[in-house]
N, C-alpha and C positions, 0 to 999 in steps of 0.2 A: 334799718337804714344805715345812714353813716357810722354810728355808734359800735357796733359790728367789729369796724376797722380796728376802732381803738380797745376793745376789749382784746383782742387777739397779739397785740401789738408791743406787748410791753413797756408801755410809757411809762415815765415818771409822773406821774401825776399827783393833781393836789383840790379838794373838792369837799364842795359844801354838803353832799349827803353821801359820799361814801361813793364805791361803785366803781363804775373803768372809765377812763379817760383826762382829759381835758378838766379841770375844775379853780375853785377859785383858790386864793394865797391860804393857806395853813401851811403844817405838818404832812410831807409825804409819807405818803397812804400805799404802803411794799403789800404788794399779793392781792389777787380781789376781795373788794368787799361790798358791804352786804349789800342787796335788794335794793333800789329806790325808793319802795314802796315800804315806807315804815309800818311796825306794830302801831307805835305813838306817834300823833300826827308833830308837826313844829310847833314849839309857842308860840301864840299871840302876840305881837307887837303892839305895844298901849299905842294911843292917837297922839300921844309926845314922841313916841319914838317914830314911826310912819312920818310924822311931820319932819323929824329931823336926821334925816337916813343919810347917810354916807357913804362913801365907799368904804367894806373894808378893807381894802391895800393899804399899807401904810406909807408916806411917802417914802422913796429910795434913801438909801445912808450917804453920804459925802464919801464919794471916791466909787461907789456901785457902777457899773457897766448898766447902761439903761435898757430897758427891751430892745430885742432885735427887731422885732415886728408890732405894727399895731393893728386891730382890726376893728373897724365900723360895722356893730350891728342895731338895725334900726328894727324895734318892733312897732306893725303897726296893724289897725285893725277898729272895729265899734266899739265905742264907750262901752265899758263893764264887762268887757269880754274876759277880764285879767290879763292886762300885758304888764300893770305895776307889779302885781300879786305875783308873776312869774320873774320877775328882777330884785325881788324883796326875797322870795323863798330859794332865791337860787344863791345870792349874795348875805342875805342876813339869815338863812335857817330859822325865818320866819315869816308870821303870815300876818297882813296888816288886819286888825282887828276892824275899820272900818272902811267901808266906801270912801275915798276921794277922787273925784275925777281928776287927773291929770291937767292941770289949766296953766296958765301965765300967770298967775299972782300964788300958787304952788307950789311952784321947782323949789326943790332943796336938797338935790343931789348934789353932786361935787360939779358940775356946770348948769348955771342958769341960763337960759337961753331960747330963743323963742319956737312953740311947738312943741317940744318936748322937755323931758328930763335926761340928763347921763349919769350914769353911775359908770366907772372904771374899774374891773377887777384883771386882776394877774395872774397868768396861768401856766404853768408849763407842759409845753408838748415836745417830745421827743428828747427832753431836757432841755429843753429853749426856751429861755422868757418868751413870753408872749402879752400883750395887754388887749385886753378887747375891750370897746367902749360899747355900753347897751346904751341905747335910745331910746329911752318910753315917751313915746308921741300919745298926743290927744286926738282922740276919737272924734271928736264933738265938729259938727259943722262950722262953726265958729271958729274951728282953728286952721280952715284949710288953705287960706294960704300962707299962714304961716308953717305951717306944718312942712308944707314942702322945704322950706329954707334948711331942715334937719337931713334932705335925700342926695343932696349931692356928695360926693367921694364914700357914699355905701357901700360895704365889701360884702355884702348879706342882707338879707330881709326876712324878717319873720312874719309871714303873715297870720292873723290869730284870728280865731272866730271862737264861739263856745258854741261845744257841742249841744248846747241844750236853749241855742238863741237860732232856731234855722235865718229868721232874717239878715244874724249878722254873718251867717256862713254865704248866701246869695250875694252880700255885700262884696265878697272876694272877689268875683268874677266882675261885678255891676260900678265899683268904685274903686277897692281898693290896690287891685293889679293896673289898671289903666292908670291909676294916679302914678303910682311908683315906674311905671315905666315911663309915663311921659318924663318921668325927672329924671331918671337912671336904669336905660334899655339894657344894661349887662350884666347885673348883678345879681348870684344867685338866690333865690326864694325857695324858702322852705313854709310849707302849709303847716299849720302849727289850732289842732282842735286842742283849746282850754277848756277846763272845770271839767273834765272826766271822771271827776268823783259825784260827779250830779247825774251821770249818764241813768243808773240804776236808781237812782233816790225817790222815793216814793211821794213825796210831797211834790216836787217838779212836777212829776209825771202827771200827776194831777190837775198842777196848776195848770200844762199846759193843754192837759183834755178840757176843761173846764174853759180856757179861754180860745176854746176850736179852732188853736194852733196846731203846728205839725207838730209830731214827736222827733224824736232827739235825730240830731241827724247821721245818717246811718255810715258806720265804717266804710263799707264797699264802695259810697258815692263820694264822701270822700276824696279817697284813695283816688278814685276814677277821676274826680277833679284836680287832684295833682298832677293825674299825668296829662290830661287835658292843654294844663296850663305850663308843662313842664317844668313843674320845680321839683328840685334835688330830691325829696323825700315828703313823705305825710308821714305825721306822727302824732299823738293822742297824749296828754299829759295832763298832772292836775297839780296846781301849786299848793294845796291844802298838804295833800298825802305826800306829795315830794315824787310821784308816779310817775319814769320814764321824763322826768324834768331835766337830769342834767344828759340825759339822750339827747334831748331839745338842742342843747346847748354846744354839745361834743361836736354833734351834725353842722351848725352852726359854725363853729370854729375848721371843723376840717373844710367844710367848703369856701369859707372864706378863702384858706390855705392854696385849697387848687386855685381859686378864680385867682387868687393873685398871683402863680408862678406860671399861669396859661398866659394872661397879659403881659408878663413879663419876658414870657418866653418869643410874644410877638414881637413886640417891641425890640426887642437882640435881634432877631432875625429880620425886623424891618432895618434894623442898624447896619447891619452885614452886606445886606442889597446895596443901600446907600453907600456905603461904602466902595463898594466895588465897582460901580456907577461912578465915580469919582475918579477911581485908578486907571477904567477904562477912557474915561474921559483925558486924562492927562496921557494917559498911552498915545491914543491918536493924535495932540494935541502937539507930541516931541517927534510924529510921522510926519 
């Protein structure tokens, strides 16, 4: 997909597991590096730490020039699908050791607020600060109309499913795109299948013969529902393994990039009309 771009590209970049592009605040990372897909998977994060997650940016120094840009990305999608799991391992290099559903009495990222969670991290693209805020929204019915309060001024959307939940990937089409459009019809979507380290896993596959569910659901269809629905890219990722995660994210980040210099670039040229319409006016006006 997007990620492509920025391999080729020579950014400066700076990133939680290594790799090309876009990533979060460290040490720049000169030359490619390795795989997404580690030997060792990330550590555990205890249920103190999970609870009390942070960004880690650290705030700016007194006298710092502040980002030039910011970018709103909302992830959203069914309970358990991992959208926390994918903003923990992308941000912390870790993997939350248990289940918590995303709720209102929760939030403990760096803004509480209602629907979801944010975390902030800072990245640089092309050498340019960049901050991009993620958004982990609750799944759960119980939070939808709050939930929307988190979609307005979104530069991005991720929509998540796991590949190994077919009912939350049907949900894409049946809830989750109509929701987000109804709130924000411009912003681009990226299909985004979680838990890809489950896809082959022998115990799933099981449970879900056993509970005369579908099998996992299939790359090609997918695929064929992104373009469907026309978002920017599909892509496949797992937040355990760190697998094609910060792909996720690059994608993420560059499209944000275009959606916001195409608006921009309207908006100058509605300016310029306007304009002119103005001058023309005044012309005839001294006739």
């Amino acid at each position: 997909c997007r990620a492509s771009r920025v391999r080729g590209s020579g950014r400066t970049r700076v990133g939680p597991a290594g790799g090309r592009g876009p990533g979060r605040s460290g040490a720049a990372e000169p030359g490619p590096g390795p795989s997404p897909e580690r030997a060792m998977p990330p550590r555990e994060l205890s249920e103190a730490e999970s609870s009390q997650l942070r960004a880690p940016t650290p705030p700016p120094r007194r006298g710092s020039a502040p980002p030039e840009l910011g970018i709103k990305c909302v992830l959203v999608g069914d309970g358990a699908v991992g959208k926390s799991s994918l903003i923990v391992s992308y941000t912390c290099n870790g993997y939350p050791a248990r289940y918590r559903p995303t709720a209102l009495d929760t939030f403990s990222g760096t803004f509480n607020g209602p629907g979801g969670r944010l975390v902030g991290v800072q990245v640089l693209v092309d050498g340019a600060p960049v901050r991009i805020e993620l958004w982990d929204t609750a799944g759960q019915e119980d939070f939808d109309r709050l939930r929307s309060l988190c979609y307005p001024d979104t530069d991005v959307f991720l929509a998540c499913f796991s590949v190994v939940q077919p009912s939350s990937f049907q949900n894409i089409t049946e809830k989750w795109l109509p929701e987000i459009r109804t709130h924000n019809p411009q912003a681009p979507v990226l299909l985004v299948g979680t838990q890809a380290d489950l896809r082959d896993d022998v115990n799933v596959l099981i449970q879900l013969d056993q509970g005369g569910r579908e099998g996992p659901v299939p790359q090609p269809q997918a695929q064929g529902l992104a373009e469907k629905i026309r978002a920017c890219c599909y892509l496949e990722c797992s937040a355990l393994t760190q697998k094609n995660l910060k792909e996720v994210f690059d994608s993420a980040i560059l499209s944000a990039i275009e959606h916001k210099a195409r608006l921009e670039k309207k908006l100058n040229a509605k300016g310029v009309r306007t304009l002119s319409r103005c001058r023309w006016k005044k012309f005839f006006c001294f006739v």
